[in-house]
C-alpha positions as CSV (number, residue, x, y, z in Angstrom):
1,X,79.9,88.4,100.1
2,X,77.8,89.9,97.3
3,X,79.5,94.0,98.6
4,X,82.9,94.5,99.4
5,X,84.2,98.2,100.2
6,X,87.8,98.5,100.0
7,X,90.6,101.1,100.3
8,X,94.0,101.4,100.7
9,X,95.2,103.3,104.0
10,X,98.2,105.5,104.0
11,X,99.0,103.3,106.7
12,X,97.9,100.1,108.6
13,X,96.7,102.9,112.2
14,X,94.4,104.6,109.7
15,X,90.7,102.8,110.3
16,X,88.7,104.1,107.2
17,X,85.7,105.9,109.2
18,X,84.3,106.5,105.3
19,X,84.1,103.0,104.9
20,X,82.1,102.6,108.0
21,X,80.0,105.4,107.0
22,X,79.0,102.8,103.9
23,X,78.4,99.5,105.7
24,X,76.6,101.0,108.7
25,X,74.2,102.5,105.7
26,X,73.9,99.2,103.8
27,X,70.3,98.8,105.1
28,X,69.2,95.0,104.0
29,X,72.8,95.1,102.1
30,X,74.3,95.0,104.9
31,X,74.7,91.5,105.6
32,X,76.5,90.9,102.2
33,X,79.0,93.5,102.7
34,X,81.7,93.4,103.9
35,X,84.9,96.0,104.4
36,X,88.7,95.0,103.0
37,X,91.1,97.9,104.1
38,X,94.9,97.6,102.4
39,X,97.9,99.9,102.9
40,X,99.3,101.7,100.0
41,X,103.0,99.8,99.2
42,X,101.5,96.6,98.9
43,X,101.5,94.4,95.9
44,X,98.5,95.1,93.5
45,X,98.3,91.2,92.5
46,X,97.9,90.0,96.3
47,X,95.5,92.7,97.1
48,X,93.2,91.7,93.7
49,X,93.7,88.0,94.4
50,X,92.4,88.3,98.6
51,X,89.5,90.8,96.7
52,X,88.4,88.4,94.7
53,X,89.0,85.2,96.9
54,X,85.3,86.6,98.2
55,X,83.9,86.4,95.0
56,X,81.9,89.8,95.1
57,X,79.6,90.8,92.5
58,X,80.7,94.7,93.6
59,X,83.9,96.0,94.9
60,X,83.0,99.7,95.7
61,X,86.7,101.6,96.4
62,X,87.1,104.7,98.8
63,X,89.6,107.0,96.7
64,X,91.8,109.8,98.1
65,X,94.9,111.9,97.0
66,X,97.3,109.3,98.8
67,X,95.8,106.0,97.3
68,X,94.5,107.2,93.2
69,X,97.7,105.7,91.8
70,X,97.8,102.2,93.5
71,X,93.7,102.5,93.3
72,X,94.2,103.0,89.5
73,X,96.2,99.9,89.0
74,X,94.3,97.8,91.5
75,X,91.1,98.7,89.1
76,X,92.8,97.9,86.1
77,X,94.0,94.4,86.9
78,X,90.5,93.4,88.8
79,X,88.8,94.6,85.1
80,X,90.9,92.3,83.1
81,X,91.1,89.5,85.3
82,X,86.8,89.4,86.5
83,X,85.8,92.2,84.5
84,X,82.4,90.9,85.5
85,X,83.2,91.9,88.8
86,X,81.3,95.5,89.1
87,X,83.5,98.7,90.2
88,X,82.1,101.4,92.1
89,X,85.0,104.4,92.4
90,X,83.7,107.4,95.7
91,X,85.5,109.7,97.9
92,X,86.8,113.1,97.3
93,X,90.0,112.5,94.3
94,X,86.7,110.7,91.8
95,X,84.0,113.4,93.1
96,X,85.6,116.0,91.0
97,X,87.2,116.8,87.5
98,X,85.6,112.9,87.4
99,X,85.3,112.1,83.9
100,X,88.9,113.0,82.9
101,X,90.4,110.6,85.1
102,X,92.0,107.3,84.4
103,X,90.4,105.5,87.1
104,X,87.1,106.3,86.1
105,X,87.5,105.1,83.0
106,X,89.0,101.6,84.1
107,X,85.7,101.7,86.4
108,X,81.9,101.2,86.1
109,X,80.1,103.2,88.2
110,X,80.9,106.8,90.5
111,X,79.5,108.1,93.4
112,X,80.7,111.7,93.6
113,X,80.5,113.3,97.3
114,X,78.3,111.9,99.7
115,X,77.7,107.9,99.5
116,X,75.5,106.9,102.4
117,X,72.7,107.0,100.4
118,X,73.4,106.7,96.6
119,X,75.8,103.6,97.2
120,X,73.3,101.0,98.6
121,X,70.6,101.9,95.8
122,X,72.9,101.8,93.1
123,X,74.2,98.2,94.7
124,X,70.4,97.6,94.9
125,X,70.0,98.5,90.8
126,X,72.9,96.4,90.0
127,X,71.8,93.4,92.0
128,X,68.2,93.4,91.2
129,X,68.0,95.3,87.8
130,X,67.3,97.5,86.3
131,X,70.7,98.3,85.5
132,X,72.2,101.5,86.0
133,X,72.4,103.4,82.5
134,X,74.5,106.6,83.8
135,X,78.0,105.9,85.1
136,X,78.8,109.0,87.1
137,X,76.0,109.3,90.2
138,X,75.8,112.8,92.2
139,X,75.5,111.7,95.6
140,X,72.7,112.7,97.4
141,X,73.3,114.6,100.4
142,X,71.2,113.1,103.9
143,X,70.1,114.3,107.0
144,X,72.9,114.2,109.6
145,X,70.0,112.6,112.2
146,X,69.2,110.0,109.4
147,X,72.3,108.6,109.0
148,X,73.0,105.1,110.7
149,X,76.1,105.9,112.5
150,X,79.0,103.9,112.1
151,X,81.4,103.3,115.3
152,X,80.2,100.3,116.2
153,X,81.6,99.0,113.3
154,X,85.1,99.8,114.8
155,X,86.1,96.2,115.7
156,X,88.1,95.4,119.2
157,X,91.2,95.0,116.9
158,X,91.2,98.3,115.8
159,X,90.2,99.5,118.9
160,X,93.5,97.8,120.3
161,X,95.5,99.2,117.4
162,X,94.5,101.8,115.6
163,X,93.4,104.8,115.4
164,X,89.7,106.0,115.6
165,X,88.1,108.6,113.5
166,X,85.2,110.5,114.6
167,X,83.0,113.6,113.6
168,X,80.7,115.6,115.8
169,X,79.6,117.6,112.6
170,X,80.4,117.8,109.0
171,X,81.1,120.4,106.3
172,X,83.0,124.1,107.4
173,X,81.5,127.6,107.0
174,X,84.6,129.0,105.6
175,X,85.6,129.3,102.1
176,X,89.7,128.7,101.9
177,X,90.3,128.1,98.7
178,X,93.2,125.2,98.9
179,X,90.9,123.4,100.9
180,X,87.9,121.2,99.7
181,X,85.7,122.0,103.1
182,X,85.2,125.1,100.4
183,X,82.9,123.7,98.5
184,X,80.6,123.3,101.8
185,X,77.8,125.5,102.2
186,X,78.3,125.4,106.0
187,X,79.1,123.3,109.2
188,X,76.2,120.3,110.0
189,X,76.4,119.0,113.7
190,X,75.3,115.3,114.8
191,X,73.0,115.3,117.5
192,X,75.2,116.2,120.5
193,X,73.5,113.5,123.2
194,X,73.3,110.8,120.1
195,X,77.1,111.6,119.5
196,X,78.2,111.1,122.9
197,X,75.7,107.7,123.6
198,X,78.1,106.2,120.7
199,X,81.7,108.2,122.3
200,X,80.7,106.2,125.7
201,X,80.2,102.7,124.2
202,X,83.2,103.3,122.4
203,X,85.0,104.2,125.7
204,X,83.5,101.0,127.5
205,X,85.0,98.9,124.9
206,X,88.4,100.0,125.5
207,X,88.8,103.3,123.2
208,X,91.1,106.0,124.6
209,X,92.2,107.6,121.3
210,X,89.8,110.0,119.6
211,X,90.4,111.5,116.7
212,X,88.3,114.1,115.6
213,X,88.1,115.0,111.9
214,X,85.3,118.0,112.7
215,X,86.9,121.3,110.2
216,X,85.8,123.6,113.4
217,X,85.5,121.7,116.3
218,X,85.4,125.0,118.8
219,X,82.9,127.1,116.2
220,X,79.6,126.0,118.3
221,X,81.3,126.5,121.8
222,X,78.6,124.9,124.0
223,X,78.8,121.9,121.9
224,X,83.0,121.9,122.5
225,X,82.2,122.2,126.0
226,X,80.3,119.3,126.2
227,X,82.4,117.2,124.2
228,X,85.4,118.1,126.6
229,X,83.5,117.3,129.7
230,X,82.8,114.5,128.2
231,X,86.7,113.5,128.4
232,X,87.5,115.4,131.2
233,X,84.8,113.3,133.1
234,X,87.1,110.1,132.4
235,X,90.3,111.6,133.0
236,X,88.7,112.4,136.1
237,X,87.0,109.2,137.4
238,X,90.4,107.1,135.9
239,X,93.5,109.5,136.2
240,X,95.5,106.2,135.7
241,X,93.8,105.4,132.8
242,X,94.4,108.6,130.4
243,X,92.7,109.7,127.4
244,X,93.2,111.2,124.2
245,X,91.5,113.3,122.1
246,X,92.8,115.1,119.0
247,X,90.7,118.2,117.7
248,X,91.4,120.9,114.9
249,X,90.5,124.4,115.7
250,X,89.4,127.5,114.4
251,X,92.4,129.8,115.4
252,X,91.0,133.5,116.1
253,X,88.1,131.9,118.7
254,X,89.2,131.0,122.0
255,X,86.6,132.5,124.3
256,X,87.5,132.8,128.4
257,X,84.9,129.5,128.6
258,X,86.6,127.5,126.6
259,X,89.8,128.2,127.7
260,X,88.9,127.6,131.2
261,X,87.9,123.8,129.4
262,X,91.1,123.7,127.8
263,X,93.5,124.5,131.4
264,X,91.8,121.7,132.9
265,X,93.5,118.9,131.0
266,X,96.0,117.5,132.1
267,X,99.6,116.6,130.2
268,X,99.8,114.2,127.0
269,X,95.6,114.4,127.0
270,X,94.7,117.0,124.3
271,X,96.0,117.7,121.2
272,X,94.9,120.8,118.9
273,X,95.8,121.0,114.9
274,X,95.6,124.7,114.6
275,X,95.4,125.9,110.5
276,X,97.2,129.5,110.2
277,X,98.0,128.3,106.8
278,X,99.7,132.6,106.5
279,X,99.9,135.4,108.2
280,X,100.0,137.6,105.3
281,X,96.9,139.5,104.7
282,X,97.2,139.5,101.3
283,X,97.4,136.5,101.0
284,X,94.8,135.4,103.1
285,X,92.3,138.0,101.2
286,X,93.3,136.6,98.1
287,X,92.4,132.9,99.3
288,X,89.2,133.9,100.4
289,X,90.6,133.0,104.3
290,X,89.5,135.0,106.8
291,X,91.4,135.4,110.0
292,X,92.3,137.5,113.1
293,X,96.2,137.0,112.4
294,X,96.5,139.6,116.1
295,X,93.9,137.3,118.0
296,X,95.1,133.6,116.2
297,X,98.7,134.7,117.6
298,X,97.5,135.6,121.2
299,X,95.4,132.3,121.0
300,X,98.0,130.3,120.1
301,X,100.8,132.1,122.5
302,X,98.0,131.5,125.3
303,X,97.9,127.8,124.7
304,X,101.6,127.0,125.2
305,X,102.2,129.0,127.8
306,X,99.4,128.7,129.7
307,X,98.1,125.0,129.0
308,X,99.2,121.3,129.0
309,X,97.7,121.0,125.3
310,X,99.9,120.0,122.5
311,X,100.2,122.2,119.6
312,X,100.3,121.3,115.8
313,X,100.1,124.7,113.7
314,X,100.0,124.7,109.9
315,X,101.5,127.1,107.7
316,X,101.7,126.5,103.5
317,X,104.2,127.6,101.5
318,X,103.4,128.0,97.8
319,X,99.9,130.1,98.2
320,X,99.3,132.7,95.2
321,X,101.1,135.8,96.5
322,X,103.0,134.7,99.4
323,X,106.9,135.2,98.7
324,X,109.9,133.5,100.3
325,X,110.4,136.9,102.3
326,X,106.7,136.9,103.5
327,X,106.3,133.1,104.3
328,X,109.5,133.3,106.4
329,X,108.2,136.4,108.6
330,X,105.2,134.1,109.1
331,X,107.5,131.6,109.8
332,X,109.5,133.5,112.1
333,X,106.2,134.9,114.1
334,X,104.7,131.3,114.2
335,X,108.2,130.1,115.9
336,X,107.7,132.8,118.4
337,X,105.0,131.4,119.5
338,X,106.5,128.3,120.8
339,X,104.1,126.1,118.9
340,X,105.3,122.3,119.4
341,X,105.1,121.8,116.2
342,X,105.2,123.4,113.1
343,X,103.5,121.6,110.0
344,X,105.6,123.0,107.0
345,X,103.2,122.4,104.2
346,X,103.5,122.7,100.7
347,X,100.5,123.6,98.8
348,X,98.2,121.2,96.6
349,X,96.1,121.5,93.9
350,X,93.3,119.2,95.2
351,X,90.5,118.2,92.7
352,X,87.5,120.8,92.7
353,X,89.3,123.6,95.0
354,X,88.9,127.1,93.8
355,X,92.3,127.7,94.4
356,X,92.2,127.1,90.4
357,X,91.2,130.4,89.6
358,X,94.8,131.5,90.3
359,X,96.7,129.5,88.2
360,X,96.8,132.4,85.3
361,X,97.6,134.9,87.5
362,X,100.1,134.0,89.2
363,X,101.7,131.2,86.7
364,X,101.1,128.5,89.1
365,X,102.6,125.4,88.0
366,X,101.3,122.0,89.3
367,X,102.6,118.1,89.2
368,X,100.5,116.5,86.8
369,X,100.6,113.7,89.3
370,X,99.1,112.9,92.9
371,X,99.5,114.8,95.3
372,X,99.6,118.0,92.5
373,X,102.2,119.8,94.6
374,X,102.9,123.2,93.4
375,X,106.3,123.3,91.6
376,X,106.8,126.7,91.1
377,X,104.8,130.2,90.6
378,X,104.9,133.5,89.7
379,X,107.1,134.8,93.0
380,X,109.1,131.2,93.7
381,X,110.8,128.8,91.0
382,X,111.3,125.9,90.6
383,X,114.6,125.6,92.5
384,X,113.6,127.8,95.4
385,X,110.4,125.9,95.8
386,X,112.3,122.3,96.0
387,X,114.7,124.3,98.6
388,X,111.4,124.9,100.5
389,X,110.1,121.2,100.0
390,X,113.9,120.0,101.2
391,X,113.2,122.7,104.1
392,X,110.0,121.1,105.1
393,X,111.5,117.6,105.6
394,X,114.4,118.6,107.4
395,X,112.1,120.9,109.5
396,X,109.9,118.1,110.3
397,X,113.2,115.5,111.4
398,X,114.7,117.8,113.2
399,X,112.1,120.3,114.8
400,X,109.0,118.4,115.1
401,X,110.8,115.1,116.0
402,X,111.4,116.8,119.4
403,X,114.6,115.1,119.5
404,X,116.9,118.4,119.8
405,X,115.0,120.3,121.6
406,X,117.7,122.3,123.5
407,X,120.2,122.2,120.3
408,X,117.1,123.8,117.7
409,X,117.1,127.3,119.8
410,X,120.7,127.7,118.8
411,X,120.7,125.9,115.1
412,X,117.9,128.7,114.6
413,X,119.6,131.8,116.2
414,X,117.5,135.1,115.9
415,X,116.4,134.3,112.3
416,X,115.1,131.1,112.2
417,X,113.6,130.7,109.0
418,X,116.7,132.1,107.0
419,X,119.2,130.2,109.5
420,X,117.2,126.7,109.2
421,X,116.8,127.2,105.5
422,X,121.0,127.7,105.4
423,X,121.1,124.6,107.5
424,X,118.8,122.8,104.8
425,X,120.4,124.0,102.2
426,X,124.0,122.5,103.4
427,X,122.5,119.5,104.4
428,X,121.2,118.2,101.2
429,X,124.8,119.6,99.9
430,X,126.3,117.3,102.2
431,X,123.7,114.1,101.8
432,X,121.9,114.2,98.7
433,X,119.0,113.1,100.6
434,X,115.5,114.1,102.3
435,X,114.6,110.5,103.8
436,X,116.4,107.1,105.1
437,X,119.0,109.6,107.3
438,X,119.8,107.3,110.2
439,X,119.1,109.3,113.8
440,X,123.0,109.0,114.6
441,X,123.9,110.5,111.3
442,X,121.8,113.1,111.7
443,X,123.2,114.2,115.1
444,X,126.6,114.6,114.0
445,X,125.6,116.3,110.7
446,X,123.4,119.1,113.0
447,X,127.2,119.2,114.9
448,X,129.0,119.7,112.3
449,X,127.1,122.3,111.0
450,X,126.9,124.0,114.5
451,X,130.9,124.0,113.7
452,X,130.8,125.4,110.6
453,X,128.8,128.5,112.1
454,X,131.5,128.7,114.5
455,X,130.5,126.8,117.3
456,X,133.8,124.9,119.5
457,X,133.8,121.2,118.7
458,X,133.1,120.5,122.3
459,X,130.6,122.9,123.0
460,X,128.6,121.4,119.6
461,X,128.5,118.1,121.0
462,X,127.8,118.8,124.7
463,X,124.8,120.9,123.2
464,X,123.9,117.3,121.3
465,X,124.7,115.2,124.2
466,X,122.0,117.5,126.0
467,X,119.4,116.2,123.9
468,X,117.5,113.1,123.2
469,X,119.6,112.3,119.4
470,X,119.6,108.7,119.1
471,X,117.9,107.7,122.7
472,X,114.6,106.5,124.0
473,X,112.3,109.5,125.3
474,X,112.2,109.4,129.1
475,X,109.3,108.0,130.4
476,X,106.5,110.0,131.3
477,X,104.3,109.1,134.3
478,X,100.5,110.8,132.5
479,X,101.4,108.9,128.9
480,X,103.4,105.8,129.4
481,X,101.1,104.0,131.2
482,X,98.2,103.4,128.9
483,X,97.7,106.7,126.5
484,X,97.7,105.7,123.2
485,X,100.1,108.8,122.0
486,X,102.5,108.7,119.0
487,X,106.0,108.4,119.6
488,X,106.7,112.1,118.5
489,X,104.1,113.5,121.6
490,X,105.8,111.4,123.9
491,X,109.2,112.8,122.7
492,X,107.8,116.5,122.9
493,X,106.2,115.7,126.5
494,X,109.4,114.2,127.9
């Protein structure tokens, strides 16, 4: 192969939809390239030597937050070893603050944002001549409808295995400023009945878990509707055959039509990542974020109560005026809600945000190194924000693992941000560790605390008995049968 396109996966379930994006845009390239997907962890020497075992002319490497580091070495040793070997560096961590970076200067060439088109000529310019003179290459931004689409590049193994991306439009009309959809001017949608052509051959091939990676997949509702409809049509026509389709929504706009979409799926089919991100105003004003905090809370308090979807809700700690005092009362109202999960995030400084504008301001201190978590700022220090960081691991083993779901109600009381913080804070007293606690262990640490709050020995471990600690989740008749759902959903559904 003349073209390989390469990345390394967070893990081995993550099918890189930008690489597909590439190849299915190859034109006459196309049948001398190829894609090599790796999972970060690996050793940089194998992944060079199975590279170059290809003998490629180019080796053109999707880059991300999660994968710079390994990239960066991978580049390195492939330039010392073939440095005749061309290296083209895309994807969002190389698109900005580019020429700074390490990586770029290990590598030859850069395709900053969009690739589809600017890869295949500059692979045509070093193949043919004349050869390139500039090595950083703005990427020039097509037509949605001109675009080759890529899922039939999705092969019957990862099909089988993994899981798939999709996009029914690109780019986001709002302007957060943590997030790099911010730097879009606004949303672009595929063409609805082209979209759905490719959803249906994916569906006749065996594909029953959709993942889409649309910023505002319910901003045009009558597309949403459609695209449901789509899946509802299946899950009617083969209710012993389930699907699975993960969306993330805007979370102030839930109009009576779409909900009335939404009721009609059943259990362990839908999934919705819902970015509150804060419920302080202030905050949100000073972030550029703008959001109905009253109508995101109804929408959200509406969909557990009232619908079989399952619920991922985001809130970041760290933003530029948010306190400990104010993110926990958005904690606290977000737990109210009965969300079945609560993404504790901790906020990054991701290349090219405009959340940069702060740092001054509000003395916001970043790692130097990937994924530039905050460390501390002007209303949290250091310590309090690794309390936080030890607070959002615990949260996630415990809460979001659905594991103790009828001990969590009592470990959290009537404060549960200052009563699961306590807990986090004695836990790390009493382990010294965030990761690598076995399930067991962990069950008879959440008893013991439960003791030290003044709970009866017995009582503490009937309440643990109650819950799933350390078992297999029941089996549940909508998921187990073929729905391709992650272990945690099935724990949350059982």
């Amino acid at each position: 192969m003349s073209i390989i396109l390469s990345t390394l996966n967070a893990r081995y379930t993550h099918a890189s939809l930008g690489l597909r994006y590439l190849l299915a845009n190859m034109g006459e390239l196309q049948a001398q390239t190829e894609i090599m997907e790796f999972v970060i962890g690996g050793k940089t020497t194998e992944f060079a030597e199975r590279l170059l075992a290809k003998k490629p002319k180019i080796i053109g490497f999707g880059v991300y937050i999660w994968n710079v580091e390994e990239t960066t070495r991978l580049v390195a040793l492939l330039k010392r070893v073939a440095p005749e070997v061309k290296i083209i560096l895309g994807g969002p961590e190389v698109s900005y603050e580019t020429a700074e970076q390490a990586i770029v200067k290990e590598a030859d060439y850069v395709v900053t944002g969009w690739g589809e088109v600017t890869l295949p000529d500059l692979c045509r310019q070093i193949l043919r001549g004349p050869q390139p003179i500039m090595k950083i290459h703005t990427g020039v931004q097509a037509k949605l409808a001109d675009l080759q689409l890529p899922y039939s590049l999705y092969t019957d193994e990862d099909i089988k295995n993994r899981t798939l991306y999709v996009e029914a439009s690109r780019g986001c009309p709002f302007k957060c400023e943590f997030c790099l959809s911010a730097l879009d001017k606004t949303a672009w949608p595929f063409e609805l009945e082209r979209f759905l052509a490719e959803m249906e051959t994916l569906y006749q091939r065996g594909a029953r878990l959709f993942k889409f990676v649309d910023r505002t997949f319910n901003l045009n509702i009558n597309s949403s509707l459609r695209i449901m409809q789509f899946f509802l049509d299946k899950i009617a026509a083969h209710p012993d055959d389930p699907v699975f389709a993960h969306f993330e929504v805007v979370p102030d706009h839930l109009p009576e039509a779409l909900r009335e979409g939404i009721m009609k799926f059943p259990p362990g089919a839908l999934q919705f990542e819902i970015g509150i991100q804060s419920f302080n105003p202030e905050v949100q004003t000073l972030v550029s974020r703008k959001q109905n905090n009253d109508k995101a809370a109804d929408n959200i308090r509406w969909l557990s109560s009232s619908t079989h979807a399952h619920l991922h809700v985001d809130l970041i700690a760290g933003l530029p005026g948010e306190t400990v005092e104010s993110f926990g009362r958005g904690f606290d109202a977000l737990y109210a809600l009965q969300p079945h999960e609560i993404q504790f995030g901790i906020l990054k400084r991701l290349r090219g945000t405009p959340i940069i504008r702060h740092t001054d301001e509000f003395a916001m201190k970043y790692d130097p190194f990937p994924p530039y978590t905050i460390l501390s700022n002007r209303d949290i220090d250091f310590t309090t924000m690794q309390r936080l960081v030890r607070f959002a691991r615990y949260w996630d083993l415990v809460a979001n693992s659905g594991r103790f779901a009828n001990t969590l109600p009592v470990l959290l009381g009537s404060s549960p941000f200052t009563q699961f913080m306590a807990f986090a804070d004695w836990l790390y007293a009493n382990t010294d560790a965030t990761h690598r606690i076995a399930l067991d262990r962990l069950a008879k640490l959440v008893c013991q605390w439960l003791q030290v709050q003044g709970m009866q020995k017995e009582e503490a471990e009937a309440l643990l008995a109650s819950d799933y600690a350390g078992k297999q989740p029941r089996p549940v008749e909508s998921v187990e049968k073929k729905a391709a759902l992650t272990a945690r959903q099935q724990m949350h559904l059982a």
